[in-house]
N, C-alpha and C positions, 0 to 999 in steps of 0.2 A: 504494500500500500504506500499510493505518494504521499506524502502532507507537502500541501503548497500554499505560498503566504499570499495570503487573498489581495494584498498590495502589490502585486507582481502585474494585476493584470490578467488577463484569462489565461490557464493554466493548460489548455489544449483545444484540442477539438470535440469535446465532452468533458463533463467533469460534475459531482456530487458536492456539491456545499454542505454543512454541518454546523448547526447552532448549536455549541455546547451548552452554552446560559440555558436554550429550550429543552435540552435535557435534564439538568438540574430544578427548571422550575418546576416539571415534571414529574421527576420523582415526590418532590413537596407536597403537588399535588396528590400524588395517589396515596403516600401514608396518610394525607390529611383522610381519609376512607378508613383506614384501618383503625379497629377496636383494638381495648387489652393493650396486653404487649407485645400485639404482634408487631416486626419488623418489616423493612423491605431486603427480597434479595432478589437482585439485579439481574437477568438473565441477559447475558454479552456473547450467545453464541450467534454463530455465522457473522462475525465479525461485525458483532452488534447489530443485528440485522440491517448489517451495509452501512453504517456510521461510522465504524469504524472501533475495536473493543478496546484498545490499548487507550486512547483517548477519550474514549466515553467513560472507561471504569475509571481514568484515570479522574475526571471531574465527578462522577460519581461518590468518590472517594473523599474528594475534596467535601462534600455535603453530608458525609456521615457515614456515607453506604459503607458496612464490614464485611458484606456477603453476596457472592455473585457463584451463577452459575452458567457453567458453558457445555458444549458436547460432547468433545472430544477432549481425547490428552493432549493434542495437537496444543487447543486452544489454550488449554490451562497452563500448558510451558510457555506460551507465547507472553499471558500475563504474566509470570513470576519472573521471566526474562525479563517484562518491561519495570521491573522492583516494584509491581502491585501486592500491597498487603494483604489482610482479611481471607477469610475464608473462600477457598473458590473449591465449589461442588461438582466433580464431571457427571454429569446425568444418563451419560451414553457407555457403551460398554467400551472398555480397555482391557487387553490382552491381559490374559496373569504374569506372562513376559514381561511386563513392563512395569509390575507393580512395584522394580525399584523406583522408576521414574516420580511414580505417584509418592514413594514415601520421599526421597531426594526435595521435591520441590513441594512436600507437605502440601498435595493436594486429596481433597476427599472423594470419594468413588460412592457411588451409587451400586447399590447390591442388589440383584433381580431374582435372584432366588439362589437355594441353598446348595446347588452345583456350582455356580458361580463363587461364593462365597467360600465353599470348599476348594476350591482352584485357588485363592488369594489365599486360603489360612496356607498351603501349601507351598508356597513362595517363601514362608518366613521372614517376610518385610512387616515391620509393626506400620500399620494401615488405619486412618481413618474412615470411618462409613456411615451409611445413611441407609438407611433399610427400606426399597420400596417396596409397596402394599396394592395388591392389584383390586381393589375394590369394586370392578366392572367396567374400567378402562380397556384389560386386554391387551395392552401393549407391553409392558414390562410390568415386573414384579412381580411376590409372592402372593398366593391367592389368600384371601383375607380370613380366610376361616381354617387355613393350613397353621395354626398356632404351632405345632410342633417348629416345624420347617421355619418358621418365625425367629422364634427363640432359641433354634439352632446357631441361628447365624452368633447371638452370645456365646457360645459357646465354644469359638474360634480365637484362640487365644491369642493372637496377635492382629485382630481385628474388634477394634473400640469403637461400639457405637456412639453415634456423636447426632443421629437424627434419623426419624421413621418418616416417611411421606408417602401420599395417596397422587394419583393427578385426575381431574371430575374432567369426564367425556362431554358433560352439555352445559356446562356453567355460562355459556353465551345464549343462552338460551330459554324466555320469559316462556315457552310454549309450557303447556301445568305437568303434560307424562314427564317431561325433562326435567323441569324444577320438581317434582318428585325423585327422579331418578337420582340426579343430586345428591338431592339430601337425605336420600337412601344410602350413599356412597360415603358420608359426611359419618352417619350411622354407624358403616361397619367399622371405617376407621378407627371411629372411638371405641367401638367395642375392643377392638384390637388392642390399644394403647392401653385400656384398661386392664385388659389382661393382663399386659407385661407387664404394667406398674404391680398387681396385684400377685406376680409371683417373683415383684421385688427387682422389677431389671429395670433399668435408666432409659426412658425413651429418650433424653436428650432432646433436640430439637425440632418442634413438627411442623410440618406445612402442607397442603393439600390444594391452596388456589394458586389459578396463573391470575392475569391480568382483567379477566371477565368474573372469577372466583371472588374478588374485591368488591366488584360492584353487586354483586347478587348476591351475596350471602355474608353472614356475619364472620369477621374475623376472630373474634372472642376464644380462646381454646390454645391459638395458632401461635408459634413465636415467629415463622416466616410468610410471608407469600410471596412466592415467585412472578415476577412481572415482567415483561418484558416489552412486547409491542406499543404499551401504555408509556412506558418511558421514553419514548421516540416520536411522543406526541399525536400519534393515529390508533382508530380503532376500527374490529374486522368490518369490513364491508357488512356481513352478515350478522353480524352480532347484536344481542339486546343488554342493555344496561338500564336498572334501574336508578342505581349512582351514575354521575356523570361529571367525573372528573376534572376541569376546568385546563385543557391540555393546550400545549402550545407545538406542532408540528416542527421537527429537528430537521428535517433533511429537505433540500432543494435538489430537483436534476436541470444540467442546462446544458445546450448544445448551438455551434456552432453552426451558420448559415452560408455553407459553401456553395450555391449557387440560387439566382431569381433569374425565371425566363417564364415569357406567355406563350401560353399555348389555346387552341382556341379552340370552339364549341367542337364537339365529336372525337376531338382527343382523348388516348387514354393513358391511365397514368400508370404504373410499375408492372411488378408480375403480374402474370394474369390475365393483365388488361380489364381489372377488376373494378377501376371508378374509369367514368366515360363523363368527361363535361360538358354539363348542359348550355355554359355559356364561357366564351372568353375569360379566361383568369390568370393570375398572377400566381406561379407556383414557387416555392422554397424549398430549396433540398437542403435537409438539416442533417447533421454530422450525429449522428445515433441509431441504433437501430436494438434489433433483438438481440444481437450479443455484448450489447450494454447494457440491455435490460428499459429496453420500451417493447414492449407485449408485443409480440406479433399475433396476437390471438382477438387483439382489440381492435387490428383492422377492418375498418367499413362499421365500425361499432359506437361511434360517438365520440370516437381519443381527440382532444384538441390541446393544442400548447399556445405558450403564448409572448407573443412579438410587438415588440414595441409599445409594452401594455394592454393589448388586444386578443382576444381571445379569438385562435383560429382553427380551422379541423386538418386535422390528415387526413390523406386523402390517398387511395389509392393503397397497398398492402407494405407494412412494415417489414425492409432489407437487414441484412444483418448488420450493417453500419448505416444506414442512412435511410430515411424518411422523410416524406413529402407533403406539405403544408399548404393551404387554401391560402394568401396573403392578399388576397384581391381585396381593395381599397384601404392598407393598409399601409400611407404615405414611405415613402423613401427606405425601401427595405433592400440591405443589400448584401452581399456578401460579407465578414465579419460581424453581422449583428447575431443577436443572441435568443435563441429560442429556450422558454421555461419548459417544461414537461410536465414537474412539479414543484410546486412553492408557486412564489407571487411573484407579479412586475406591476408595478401603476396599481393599479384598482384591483387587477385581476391576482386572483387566485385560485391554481388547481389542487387540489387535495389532492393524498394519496388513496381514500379511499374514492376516491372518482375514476381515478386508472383502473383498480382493483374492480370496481362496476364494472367498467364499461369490458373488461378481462373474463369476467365470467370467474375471478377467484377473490383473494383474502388478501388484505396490506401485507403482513406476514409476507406473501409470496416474491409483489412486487418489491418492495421493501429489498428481498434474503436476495435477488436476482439480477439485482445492480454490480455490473461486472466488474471484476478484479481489475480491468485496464483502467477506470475511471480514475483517476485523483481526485482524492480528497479535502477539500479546502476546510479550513476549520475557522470558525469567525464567534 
């Protein structure tokens, strides 16, 4: 990843802007939601979904945050590389092979059931872990009524639990089956933790919400909830929230305007030959495409960016570097001017969950899918 000083000038032919301040008021934001003593812990994988995780944990940090989670081992050497403190959680699996790594740079590992756990008691690296609890999620963890298989994982003597988590399948979701389903899952959890308190063993620290978990359900019980999308200032396209957060959007995408030329009624534009104009217009070819991460799946779908303050559509199917812009009456547009995708110019502002519409997916997505060649400008 580049960091480039936003005083330089444009920093290429594309590139991702990042308001740190908009991340920190953010966080603010979302604990202001949380009961009890629950905390926040920062979820910075995929490289902070595209912000960048080295410098977002790093101002994170600066605000309080002790506790972050990422996916990989990959990610978690990346942060301890860049001398980030606090707790960092990998949530994804890691070879038993490597369990020196995880004790070396004193990262915590998520434990998914008791084969797993037995693989790392077998390493003989003293290990910290987090017990996950598969409450009706189905993706990882132990099944919630397996208490043996639970309490086994105590049982591994050179693995010190330090925390038990659940993750809720539909917590974005005010529909009543789901908000039961929920808090069915919120349920076994506790059953579970009571168990183990009650045959005397340290649950350490619990968490069960991501970032929709917040707003729909109480945090009261919880010492963490994991959040992550919400710190980046968007929320899913699909999603319901009864709290609503008061977020400030972090990330801008912006692209260079390597060529204007008209073309007139009955022409057509890119692959395909998939938009046909119905009148004389002013076309932009802007420097981004699908392998920067503007959707190609948003083609012909409603995508508009925006130029010289003005709000204009593409037009015609998203290339893998470059994409084509309606500019008709949109004074003195010319090569080197700057096309938004997402964030603001003038008046106008695209959201990120507006890509995400018109994509037919999740912020998450577009968000995780901003490609590695972009520089990152940090303001």
């Amino acid at each position: 990843m580049h960091i480039i000083n936003e005083n330089r000038g444009k920093p290429g032919r594309a590139w991702v802007e990042v308001d740190l301040d908009a991340i920190a008021h953010n966080a603010a934001a979302v604990r202001s939601l949380m009961g009890g003593n629950c905390d926040l812990m920062a979820i910075v994988k995929a490289d902070a979904y595209g912000h960048g995780a080295v410098r977002a944990s790093e101002r994170l940090y600066r605000e309080g945050v002790r506790a972050f989670a990422v996916a990989t081992l990959d990610e978690g050497l990346t942060l301890r590389e860049s001398g980030l403190d606090g707790d960092i959680l990998v949530l994804g699996y890691t070879e038993p092979s490597d369990a020196h790594a995880l004790h070396d740079f004193k990262l915590t590992q998520l434990v998914v059931d008791g084969a797993y756990a037995g693989a790392l008691g077998e390493t003989g690296k003293k290990l910290d872990v987090h017990i996950a609890v598969d409450t009706g999620m189905h993706r990882l963890g132990i099944a919630h009524d397996d208490l043996r298989e639970i309490e086994g994982v105590y049982g591994r003597g050179n693995l010190a639990v330090k925390g038990v988590a659940t993750h809720l399948a539909a917590s974005d979701s005010l529909d009543d089956e789901d908000v039961e389903f929920s808090e069915a899952q919120l349920r076994r959890f506790g059953d579970v933790v009571s168990s183990l308190r009650g045959a005397g063993l340290d649950t350490g620290k619990l968490h069960a919400q991501a970032s929709y978990g917040v707003c729909n359900f109480s945090s009261a019980g919880f010492d963490y909830a994991r959040v992550g999308v919400m710190l980046y200032g968007v929320m899913s396209h699909f999603g319901e929230a009864r709290l609503q957060p008061a977020l400030m959007p972090a990330l801008s995408f912006r692209a260079v305007i390597a060529q204007v030329r008209e073309i007139e009624a009955g022409e057509t534009v890119s692959y395909g030959r998939a938009f046909t104009a119905e009148r004389p217009m002013m076309l932009a070819t802007v420097c981004a495409g699908y392998a920067d991460g503007a959707p190609r799946q948003a083609s012909g779908r409603g995508l508009c960016c925006i130029v010289h303050g003005h709000r204009v559509p593409v037009v015609g199917r998203i290339c893998m570097d470059m994409l084509m812009a309606d500019v008709t009456g949109v004074d003195d547009v010319k090569p080197g001017d700057v096309a938004t995708l997402i964030g603001a110019d003038g008046g106008e502002v695209i959201r990120c969950e507006e890509v995400a519409r018109a994509s037919g997916t999740i912020t998450n997505d577009i968000l995780c899918r901003l490609g590695g060649r972009l520089p990152r400008v940090y303001v």
